[in-house]
N, C-alpha and C positions, 0 to 999 in steps of 0.2 A: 415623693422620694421613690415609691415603687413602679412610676411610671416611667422616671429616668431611669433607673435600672432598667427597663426593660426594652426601652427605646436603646438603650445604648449595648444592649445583648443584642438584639435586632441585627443594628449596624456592622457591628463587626462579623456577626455572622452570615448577613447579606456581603462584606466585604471580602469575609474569604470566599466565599461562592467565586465572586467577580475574579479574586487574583487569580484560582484556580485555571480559567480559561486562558489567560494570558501566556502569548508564547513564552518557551525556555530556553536556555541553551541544549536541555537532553529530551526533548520530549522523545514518547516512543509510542510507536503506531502498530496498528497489524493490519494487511489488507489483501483480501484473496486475489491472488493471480493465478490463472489457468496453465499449465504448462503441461510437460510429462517426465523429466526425462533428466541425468545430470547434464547435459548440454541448456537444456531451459535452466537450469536453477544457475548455471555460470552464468547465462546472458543476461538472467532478472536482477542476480544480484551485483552485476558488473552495473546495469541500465541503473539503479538503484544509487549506488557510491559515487555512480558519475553525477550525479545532481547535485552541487554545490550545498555544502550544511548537512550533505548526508555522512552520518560519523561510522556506521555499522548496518549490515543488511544481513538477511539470513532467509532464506527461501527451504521451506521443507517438503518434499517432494511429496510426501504421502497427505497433508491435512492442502496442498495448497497456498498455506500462507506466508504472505513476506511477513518478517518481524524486522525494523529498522529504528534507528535511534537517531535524531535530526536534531539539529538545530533550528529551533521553530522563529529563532530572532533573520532566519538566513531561507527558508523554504517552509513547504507545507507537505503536506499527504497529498492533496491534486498535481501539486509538481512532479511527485515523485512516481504517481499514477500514470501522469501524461508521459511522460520517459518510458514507463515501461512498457506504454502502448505501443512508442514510438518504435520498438524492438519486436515488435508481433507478439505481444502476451495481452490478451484480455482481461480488466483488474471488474471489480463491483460496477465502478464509473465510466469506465473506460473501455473504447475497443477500438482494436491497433487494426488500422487499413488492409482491408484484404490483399492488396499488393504487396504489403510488407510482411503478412502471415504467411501466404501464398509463399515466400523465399524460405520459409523457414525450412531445415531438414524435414524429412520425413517421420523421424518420429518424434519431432516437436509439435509438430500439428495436431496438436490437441482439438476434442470438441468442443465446437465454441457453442455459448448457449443458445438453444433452439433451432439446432442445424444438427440431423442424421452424421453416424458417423459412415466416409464413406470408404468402400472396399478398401483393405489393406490400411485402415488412416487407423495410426496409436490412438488409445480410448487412456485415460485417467482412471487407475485403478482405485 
């Protein structure tokens, strides 16, 4: 009798483990993006909304990070990463083509990682 008990505590708490993982309709994520400036934080979180399933986006200038809330039954956090590369902002995963950084304003150009900043280029206070 004690073994069924405990095989079937087991179970379900191996089962909420698994549902835990499973996409939502509100999952919410947080994920560094490199910017500087209120112009980067409209593009991130414009780049962000534009990605189908994305229901809210919030980019805070001073920590760096997007906070979004997604539908995970409709996209993911790489989705929403690859977008914002595709706008010239470097995420964790991500790094957005020097051709399309290079466009950016001047004081969007942030330092990317492992590259000097150079004369006159905005630094991320």
């Amino acid at each position: 009798m004690m073994k069924s008990i405990i095989c079937i505590l087991l179970f379900c708490l191996s089962y909420t483990v698994i549902a835990q993982d499973k996409p939502t309709k509100n999952d919410k994520a947080t994920v560094e993006v490199l910017g500087n400036c209120k112009m980067c934080k409209e593009r991130i979180e414009k780049a962000a909304l534009s990605v189908k399933g994305v229901k809210y986006a919030s980019w805070d200038i001073p920590s760096g990070n997007l906070s979004f809330i997604y539908n995970g039954l409709k996209t993911n956090v790489d989705s929403v990463e690859i977008q914002i590369s595709a706008v010239g902002h470097d995420t964790k995963n991500y790094t957005a083509k020097s051709s399309i950084y290079n466009e950016l304003p001047g004081c969007c150009q942030y330092v990317r990682r492992g590259k000097v900043a150079a004369p006159g280029q905005a630094t991320k206070h």
